[in-house]
N, C-alpha and C positions, 0 to 999 in steps of 0.2 A: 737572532732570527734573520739579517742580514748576509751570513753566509750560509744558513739553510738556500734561500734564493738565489744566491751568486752561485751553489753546485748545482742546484738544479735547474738553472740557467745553462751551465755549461754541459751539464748532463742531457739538456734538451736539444741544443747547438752539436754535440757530438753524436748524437741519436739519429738526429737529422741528417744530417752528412754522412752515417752509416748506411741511412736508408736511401739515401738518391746514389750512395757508389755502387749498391748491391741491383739499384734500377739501372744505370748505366751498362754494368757489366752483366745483367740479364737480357739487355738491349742489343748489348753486340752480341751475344750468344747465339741469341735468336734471329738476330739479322744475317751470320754467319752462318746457321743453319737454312736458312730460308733461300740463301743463296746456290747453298751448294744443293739442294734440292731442285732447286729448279737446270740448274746446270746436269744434275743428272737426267732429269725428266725429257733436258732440249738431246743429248747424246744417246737416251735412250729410242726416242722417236728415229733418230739419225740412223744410226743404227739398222732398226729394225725396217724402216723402210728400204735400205739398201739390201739387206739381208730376205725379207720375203718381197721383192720384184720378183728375182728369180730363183728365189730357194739356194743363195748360194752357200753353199758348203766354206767352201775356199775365203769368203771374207767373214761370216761369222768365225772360223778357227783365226783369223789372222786379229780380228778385233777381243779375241778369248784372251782372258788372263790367264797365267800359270796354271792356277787352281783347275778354271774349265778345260784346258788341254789333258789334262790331266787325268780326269774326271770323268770325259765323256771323249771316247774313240771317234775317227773317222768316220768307222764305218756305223755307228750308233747313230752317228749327227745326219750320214747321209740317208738312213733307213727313216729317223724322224722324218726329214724334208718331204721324202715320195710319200710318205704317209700322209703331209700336212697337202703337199700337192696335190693325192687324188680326192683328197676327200674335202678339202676345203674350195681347191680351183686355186685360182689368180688371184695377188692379193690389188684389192681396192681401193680403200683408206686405212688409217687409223687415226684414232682422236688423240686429244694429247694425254701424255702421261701425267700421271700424278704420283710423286714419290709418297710412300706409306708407312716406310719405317725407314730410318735413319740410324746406323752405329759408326761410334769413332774407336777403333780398334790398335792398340802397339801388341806386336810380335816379334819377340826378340828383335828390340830395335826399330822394325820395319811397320808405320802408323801408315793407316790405314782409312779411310770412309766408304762404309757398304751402303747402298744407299737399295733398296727393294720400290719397284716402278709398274705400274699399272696400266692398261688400258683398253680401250673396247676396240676390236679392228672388223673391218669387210671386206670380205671376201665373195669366190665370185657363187658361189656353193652354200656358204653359211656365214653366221659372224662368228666372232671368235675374241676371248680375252685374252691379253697378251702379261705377261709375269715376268719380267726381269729385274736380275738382282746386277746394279755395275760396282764396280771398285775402284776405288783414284788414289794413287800412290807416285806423290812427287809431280803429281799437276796433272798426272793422264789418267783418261778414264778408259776403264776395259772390264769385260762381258764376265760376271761372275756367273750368271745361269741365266736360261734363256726358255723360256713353256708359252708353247698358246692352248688352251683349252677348248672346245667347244662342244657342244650337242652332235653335232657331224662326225666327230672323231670318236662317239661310243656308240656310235650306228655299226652293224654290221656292213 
């Protein structure tokens, strides 16, 4: 009866110690994501305030990843902007972002984190949600896609 108790003694002691590594390393996971979340959310505000002050064309392409250049033409980005211009006005605020979906992607080699970003913005015409998807590769972060929505923009 004696080493019934000494294994289940040590079966309880190994059990244990399985369940505080597997909390540890849920712990960094999460803190790890938690981080990089917010680190997209402060680039994403960055961003997009510099990009609608003036509708610039020229630094949304320059802050664009491969993918968005790619993706989405000069002349597409600059037809967006006059569109979000007339019909939106001047941009005002925007609240902070909130990331919403988080992926850690490897492609041939090349890892990746998409992170998708949220937010309410004001303008001087209407308000408007703002949709950006960023991507960080090797510590920099750059503009996977870029949407603001609003009621104003399905107005005639």
């Amino acid at each position: 009866m004696k080493t019934v108790w000494i294994v289940l003694g040590i079966l309880a002691v190994l059990g244990l110690a399985c369940c505080g590594g597997v909390f540890l390393f849920g712990k960094g996971i999460f803190s790890a994501v938690a981080n990089t979340n917010d680190d997209a959310d402060r680039y994403s505000k960055q961003v997009f305030e510099k990009v609608a002050a003036d509708w610039d064309v020229a630094l949304l392409t320059g802050e664009g990843s491969p993918e968005f250049k790619e993706q989405v033409s000069q002349e597409a980005l600059k037809n967006m902007f006059e569109l979000l211009k007339t019909k939106l006005g001047k941009f005002k605020s925007v609240g902070e972002f909130i990331a919403t979906n988080t992926q850690a992607k490897t492609n041939n080699g090349d890892s990746m984190i998409v992170v998708t970003t949220h937010a309410s913005a004001v303008f001087e015409k209407a308000p408007g949600d703002v949709t950006m998807e960023v991507i960080k590769r090797g510590g920099t972060w750059k503009v996977l896609s870029f949407e603001v929505k609003s009621e104003a923009l399905k107005a005639p």
